[in-house]
C-alpha positions as CSV (number, residue, x, y, z in Angstrom):
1,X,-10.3,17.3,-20.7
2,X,-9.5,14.2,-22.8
3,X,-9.4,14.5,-26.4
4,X,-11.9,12.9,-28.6
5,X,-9.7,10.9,-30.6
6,X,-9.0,6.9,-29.4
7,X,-6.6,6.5,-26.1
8,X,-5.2,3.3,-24.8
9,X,-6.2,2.8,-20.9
10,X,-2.9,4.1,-19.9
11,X,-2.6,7.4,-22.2
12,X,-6.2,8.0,-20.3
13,X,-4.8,7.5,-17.0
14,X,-1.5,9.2,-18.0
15,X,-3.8,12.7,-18.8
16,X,-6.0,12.3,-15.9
17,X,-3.0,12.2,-13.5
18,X,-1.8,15.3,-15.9
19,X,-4.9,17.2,-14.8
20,X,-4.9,16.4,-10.9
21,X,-1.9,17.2,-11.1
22,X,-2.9,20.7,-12.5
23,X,-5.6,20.9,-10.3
24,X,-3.2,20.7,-7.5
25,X,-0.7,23.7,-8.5
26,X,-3.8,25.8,-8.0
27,X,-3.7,25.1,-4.5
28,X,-1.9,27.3,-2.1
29,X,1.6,26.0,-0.4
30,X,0.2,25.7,2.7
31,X,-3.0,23.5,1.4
32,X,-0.6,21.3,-0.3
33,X,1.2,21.2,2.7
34,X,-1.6,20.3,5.2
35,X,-3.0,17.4,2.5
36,X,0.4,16.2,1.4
37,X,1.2,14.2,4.2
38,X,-0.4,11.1,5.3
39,X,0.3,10.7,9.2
40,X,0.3,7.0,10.5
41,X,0.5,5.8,13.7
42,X,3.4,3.2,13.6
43,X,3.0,0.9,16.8
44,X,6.3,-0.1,18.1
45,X,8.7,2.6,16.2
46,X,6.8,5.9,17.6
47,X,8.5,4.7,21.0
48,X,11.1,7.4,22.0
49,X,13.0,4.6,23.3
50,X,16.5,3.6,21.6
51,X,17.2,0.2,20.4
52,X,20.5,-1.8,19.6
53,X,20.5,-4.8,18.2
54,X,23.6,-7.4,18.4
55,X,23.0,-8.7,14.4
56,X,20.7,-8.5,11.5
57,X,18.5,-11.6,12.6
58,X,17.6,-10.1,16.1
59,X,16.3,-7.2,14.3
60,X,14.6,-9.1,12.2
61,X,13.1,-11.3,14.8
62,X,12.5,-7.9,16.8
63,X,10.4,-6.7,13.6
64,X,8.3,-10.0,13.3
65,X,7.2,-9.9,17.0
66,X,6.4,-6.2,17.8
67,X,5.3,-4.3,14.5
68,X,2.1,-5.1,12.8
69,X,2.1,-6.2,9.1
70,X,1.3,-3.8,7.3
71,X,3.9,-1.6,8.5
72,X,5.9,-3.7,6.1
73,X,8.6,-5.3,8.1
74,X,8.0,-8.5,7.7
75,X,9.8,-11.5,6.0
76,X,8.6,-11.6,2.2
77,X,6.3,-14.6,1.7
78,X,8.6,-17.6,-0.1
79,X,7.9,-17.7,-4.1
């Protein structure tokens, strides 16, 4: 519960996360287990297949042309 007195946006967010976090503890280990983990399928890596690469730039150049975007192996956009 938040107290009645005036809270900045992040001393609001700071006891909000407090009380999830509460919340939480009240669960059992093997609920927290079961929702703790967020299982993604990552194209490209989940292949049981070894790979060796002869430098740093192949592996890079591996990266840009067989795993999607969002898996976050990709160059970082020039600032």
């Amino acid at each position: 519960m938040l107290p009645s007195r005036s809270l900045t946006l992040d001393d609001a967010a700071d006891l909000l996360f407090r009380e999830q976090c509460r919340r939480q503890l009240q669960r059992t280990v093997e609920a927290r287990m079961k929702y703790g983990f967020c299982r993604v399928s990552r194209p490209g890596l989940d292949k049981p297949s070894s790979r060796v690469f002869p430098s740093t730039q192949a592996y890079r150049e591996w990266c840009v042309a067989n795993l999607p975007a969002y898996l976050g192996y990709q160059p970082a956009p020039p600032e």
